[in-house]
N, C-alpha and C positions, 0 to 999 in steps of 0.2 A: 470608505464606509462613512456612512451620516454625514458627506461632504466632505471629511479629513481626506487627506490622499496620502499614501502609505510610501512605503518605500518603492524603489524601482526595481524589480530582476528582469534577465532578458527573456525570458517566458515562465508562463506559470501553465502547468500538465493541466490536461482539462479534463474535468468532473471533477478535480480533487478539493475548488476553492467551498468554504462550506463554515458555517456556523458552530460554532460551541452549545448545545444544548442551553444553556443557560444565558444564550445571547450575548455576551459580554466580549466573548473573543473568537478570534478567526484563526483557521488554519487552511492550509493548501500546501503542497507541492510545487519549488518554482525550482529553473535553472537557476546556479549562481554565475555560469559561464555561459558566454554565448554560443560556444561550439556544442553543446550540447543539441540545437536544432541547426546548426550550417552543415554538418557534414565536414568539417575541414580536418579530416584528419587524411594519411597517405590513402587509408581502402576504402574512402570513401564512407565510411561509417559514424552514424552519431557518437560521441565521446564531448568530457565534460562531469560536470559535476552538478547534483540536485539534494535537494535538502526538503525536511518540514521546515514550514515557514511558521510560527505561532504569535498573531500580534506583531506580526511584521518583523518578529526576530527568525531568522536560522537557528534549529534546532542542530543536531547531527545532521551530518552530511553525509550523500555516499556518492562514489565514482559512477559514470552511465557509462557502459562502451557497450554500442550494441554489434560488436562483430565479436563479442565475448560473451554476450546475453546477461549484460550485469546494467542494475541501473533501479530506478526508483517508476513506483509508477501506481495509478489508479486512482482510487476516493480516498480521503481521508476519514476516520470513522471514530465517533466519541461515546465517553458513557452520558449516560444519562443525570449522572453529577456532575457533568465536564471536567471530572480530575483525570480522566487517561484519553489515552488518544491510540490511537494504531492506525497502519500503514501497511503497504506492501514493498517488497523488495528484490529482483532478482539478481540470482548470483550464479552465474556458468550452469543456466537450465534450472535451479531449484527457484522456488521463490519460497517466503518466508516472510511470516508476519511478524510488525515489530512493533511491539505493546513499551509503552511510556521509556522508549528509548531503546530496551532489549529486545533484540534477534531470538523468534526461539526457533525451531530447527525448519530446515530446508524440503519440501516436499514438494510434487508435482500437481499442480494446481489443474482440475480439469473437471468443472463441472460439467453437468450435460448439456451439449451443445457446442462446444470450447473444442477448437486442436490441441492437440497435444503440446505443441509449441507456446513458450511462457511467452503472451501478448500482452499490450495494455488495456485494460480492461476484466483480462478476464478474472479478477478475483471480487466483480463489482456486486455486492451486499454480499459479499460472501463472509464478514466480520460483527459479529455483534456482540453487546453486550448485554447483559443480564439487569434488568429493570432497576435491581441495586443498585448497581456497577460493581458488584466484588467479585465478578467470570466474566470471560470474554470466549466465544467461542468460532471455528469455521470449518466447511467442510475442505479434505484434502484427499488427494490420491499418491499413496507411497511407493508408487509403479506397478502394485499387485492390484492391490482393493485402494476402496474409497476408503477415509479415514474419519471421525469425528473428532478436532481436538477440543478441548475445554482448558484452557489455562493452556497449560506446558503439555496436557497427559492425552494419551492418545487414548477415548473411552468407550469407541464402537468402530467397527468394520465393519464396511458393509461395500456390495458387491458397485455401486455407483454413486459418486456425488451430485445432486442435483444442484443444477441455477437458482438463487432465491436465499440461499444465507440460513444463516441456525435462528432458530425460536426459542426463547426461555419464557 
């Protein structure tokens, strides 16, 4: 950035690399291992390890093995104060958005348009924040109905989540 050259990882997911609101700092999703895109494990599957990158540091880190459907993946998405950040995460079929570090609960992501199968991408604007920053919100499906979270609280059902993200 502005000519500096940052650290080295062996890939960095793509759509995720992105600006801070406030311009001053950067975040993405990158491998820290390189098996994470060779495929070098016995079944043939991605495995490896990805992290938020923030400023060029590793935040928390989580394991990828995609013959277990576990791994990191998508945009990176900030408030509008650039003090939080969130992410997506999947873990054995759920995925789960992780606000300034916390995991909060695991649901079936599947806007309209989306397989049922947890892909990368498909949670893309699907996280927003509130023009304050003090909510964050996204649509989810709990394998019944579509869900509205706001924070942690689950605060509308409804029959479909659409593509395109919440509005405050």
């Amino acid at each position: 950035v502005d000519g500096i050259e940052g650290p080295t990882f062996p890939g960095v997911l793509p759509r995720s690399w992105n600006f801070f609101p406030d311009s001053g700092s950067t975040g993405y999703l990158a491998s820290l291992t390189r098996s994470i895109w060779s495929r070098l494990s016995s079944s043939g599957a991605w495995k490896g390890t990805a992290a938020l990158v923030v400023n060029g540091e590793p935040q928390r880190s989580w394991p990828y093995d995609e013959s277990r459907g576990t791994g990191l993946f998508g945009e990176v998405f900030f408030s509008a104060d650039s003090k939080h950040v969130a992410y997506v995460v999947i873990e054995r079929g759920q995925q789960f958005v992780v606000v300034d570090g916390q995991p909060g609960k695991g649901y079936q992501f599947m806007a309209e348009g989306y397989s049922s199968e947890p892909r990368a991408g498909q949670m893309s604007q699907m996280v927003e924040f509130s023009p304050d920053s003090s909510h964050h919100a996204y649509g989810a499906n709990d394998g019944k109905k579509g869900v509205v979270v706001i924070d942690t609280e689950v605060k509308w059902r409804c029959h479909k989540v659409l593509r395109g993200g919440a509005l405050f």
